[in-house]
N, C-alpha and C positions, 0 to 999 in steps of 0.2 A: 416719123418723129425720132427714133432709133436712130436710125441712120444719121439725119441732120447735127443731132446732139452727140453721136459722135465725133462728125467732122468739127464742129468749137470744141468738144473738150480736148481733143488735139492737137489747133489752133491754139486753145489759151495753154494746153502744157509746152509747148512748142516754145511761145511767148514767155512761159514762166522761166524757163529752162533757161532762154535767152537773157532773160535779166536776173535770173542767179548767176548765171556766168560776166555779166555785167559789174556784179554786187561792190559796193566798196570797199575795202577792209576796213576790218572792227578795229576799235579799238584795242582790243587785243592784240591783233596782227601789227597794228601801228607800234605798240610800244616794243613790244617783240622786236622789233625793224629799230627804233628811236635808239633800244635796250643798246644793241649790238652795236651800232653806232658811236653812241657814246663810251662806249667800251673799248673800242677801238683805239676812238681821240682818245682818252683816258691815258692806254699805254702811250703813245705816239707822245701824247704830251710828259709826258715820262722820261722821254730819250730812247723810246728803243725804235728803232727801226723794223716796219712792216712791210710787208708784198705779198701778195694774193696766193692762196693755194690751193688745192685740189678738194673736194668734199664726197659726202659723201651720194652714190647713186645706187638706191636700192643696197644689197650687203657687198656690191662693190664701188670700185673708186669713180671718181669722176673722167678721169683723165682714159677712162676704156684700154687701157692697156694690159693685157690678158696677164693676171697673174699677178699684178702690181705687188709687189711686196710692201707699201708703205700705204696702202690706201686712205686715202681724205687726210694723209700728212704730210706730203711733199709738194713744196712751189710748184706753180703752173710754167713758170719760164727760169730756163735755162742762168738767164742772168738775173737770179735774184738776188744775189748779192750786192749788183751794182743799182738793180731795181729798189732794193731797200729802202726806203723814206720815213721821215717824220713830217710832211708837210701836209698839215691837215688838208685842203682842198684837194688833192691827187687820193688820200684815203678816203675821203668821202666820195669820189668820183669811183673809185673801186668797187667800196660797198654799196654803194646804191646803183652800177649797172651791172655789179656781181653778188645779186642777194643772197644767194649759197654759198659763197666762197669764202672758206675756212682762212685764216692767214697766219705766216709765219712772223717771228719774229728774229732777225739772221745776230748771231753771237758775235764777239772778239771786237764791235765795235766801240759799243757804249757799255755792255753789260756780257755779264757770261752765265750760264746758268750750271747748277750743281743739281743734275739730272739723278734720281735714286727709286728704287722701288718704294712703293706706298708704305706700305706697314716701318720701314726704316726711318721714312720720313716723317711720318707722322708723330713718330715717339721721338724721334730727335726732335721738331719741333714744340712736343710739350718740355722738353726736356732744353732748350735754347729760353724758352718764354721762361718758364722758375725760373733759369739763371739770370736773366733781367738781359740779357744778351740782344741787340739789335736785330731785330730778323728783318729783312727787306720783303719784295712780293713775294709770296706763295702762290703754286698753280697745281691741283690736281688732275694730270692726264690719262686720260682712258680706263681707269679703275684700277690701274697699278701703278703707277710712277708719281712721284711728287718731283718738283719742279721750282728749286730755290734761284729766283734771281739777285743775283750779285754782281758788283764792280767789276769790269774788267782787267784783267791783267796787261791790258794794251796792246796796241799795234805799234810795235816800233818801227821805224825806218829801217833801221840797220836789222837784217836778220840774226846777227849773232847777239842780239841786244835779247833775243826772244827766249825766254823762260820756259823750258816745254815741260810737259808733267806726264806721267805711263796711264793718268786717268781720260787725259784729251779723247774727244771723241768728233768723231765725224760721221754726216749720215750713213757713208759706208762701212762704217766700223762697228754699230750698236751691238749688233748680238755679240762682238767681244769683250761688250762691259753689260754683264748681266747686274750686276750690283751698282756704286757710283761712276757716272759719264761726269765728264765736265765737258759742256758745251762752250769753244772760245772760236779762234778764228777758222771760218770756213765750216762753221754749222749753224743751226736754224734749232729751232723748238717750234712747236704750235701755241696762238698766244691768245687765250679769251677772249670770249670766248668760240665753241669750235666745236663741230659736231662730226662723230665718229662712227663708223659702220655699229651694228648691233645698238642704236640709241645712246653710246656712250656719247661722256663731253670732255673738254676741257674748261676748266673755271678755277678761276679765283679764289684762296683761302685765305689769303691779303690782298689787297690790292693793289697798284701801281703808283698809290701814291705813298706807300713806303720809300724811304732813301734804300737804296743801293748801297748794301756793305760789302766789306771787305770780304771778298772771298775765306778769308785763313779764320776769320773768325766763329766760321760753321763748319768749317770741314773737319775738327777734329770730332765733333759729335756725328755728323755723318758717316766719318770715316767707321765710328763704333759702334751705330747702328748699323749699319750696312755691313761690316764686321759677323754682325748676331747673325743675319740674314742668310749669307751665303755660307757663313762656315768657316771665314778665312780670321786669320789673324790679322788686325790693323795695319799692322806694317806691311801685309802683300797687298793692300790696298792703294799704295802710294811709294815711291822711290826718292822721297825726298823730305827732309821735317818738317812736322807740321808748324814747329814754333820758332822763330825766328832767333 
């Protein structure tokens, strides 16, 4: 009898096993999935341009590349620049055959972003809201950086048409703007939301359905926040006036 009753309770764990691994997703997992989704289209419907990026695997990157300096934050393809889209049907084909994957949002075309440590941002941004001052989306990434999108400064045709600034940043350039990056042509940000080695994220502190301001009109409070931050004087924060 022992025996017998071993072999079914075997048999049904066997079976049970089988049909938890079968199980549907809850609805927790569904809106989780719906969540991210719409978050997506969200930005896209926005104007910024997405393309899929690396995530995270265990506390390292997805992309297996020994060392990765940027883990679960840099594009999965080479052309993502030209990969970049707004077309809802190509980002929901993304996201739903790449449920992990984190995505970027590429700069200088429709928007630029004013990249800064946290703590500078955050009190610049209570310090933008009292002034009654337009702030467009907010994104808080990885437990130190705030992440103000704003209007781009353009893509001209003519190169000499181009405005450059000693803030520009590129993804090869970050560790040499420890205080404000300005993200424009030929960089990326990661764009809600987005998950990072150690449980961090990226997310939303506005949304994407703010308008898109003018750059000039955040950057002198950034520039003074960010100022406190590192140590420096305003003026070695930027090579150029802030006011017209």
């Amino acid at each position: 009898m022992s025996a017998e009753f071993g072999r079914r309770s075997g048999g049904q764990g066997r079976i049970s096993q089988w049909l938890r691994g079968r199980r549907r997703p809850s609805m927790t997992d569904a809106a989780d999935d719906t969540s991210r989704e719409d978050l997506l289209l969200a930005a896209a419907r926005a104007g910024l341009p997405l393309a899929p990026a690396a995530h995270p695997s265990g506390y390292r990157c997805s992309c297996d590349r020994v060392g990765c300096p940027t883990p679960a934050r840099h594009p999965v393809s080479f052309a993502w620049q030209t990969q970049s889209t707004t077309d809802r049907a190509q980002i929901e084909r993304w996201a739903r055959h790449q449920p992990q994957a984190n995505f970027i949002t590429a700069t200088g075309m429709v928007h630029d972003v004013l990249d800064v440590p946290l703590d500078a941002g955050r009190k610049a941004l209570e310090r933008l809201l009292a002034s009654g001052i337009d702030v467009g989306p907010v994104a808080e990434s990885g437990g130190d950086r705030m992440l103000f999108f704003t209007a781009t400064r353009g893509t001209p045709e003519e190169e000499d048409e181009w405005w450059p600034c000693e803030l520009d940043c590129h993804p090869e350039t970050m560790d040499e703007h420890p205080g404000l990056r300005w993200h424009c042509r030929g960089s990326y940000v990661l764009v809600p939301p987005a998950q990072l080695p150690g449980d961090l994220t990226v997310a939303w502190v506005r949304g994407p359905e703010h308008p898109l301001p003018d750059p000039l009109t955040l950057l002198e409070f950034l520039t003074d926040e960010c100022a406190r931050f590192v140590g420096a004087e305003p003026e070695q924060l930027a090579a150029w006036p802030l006011r017209g």
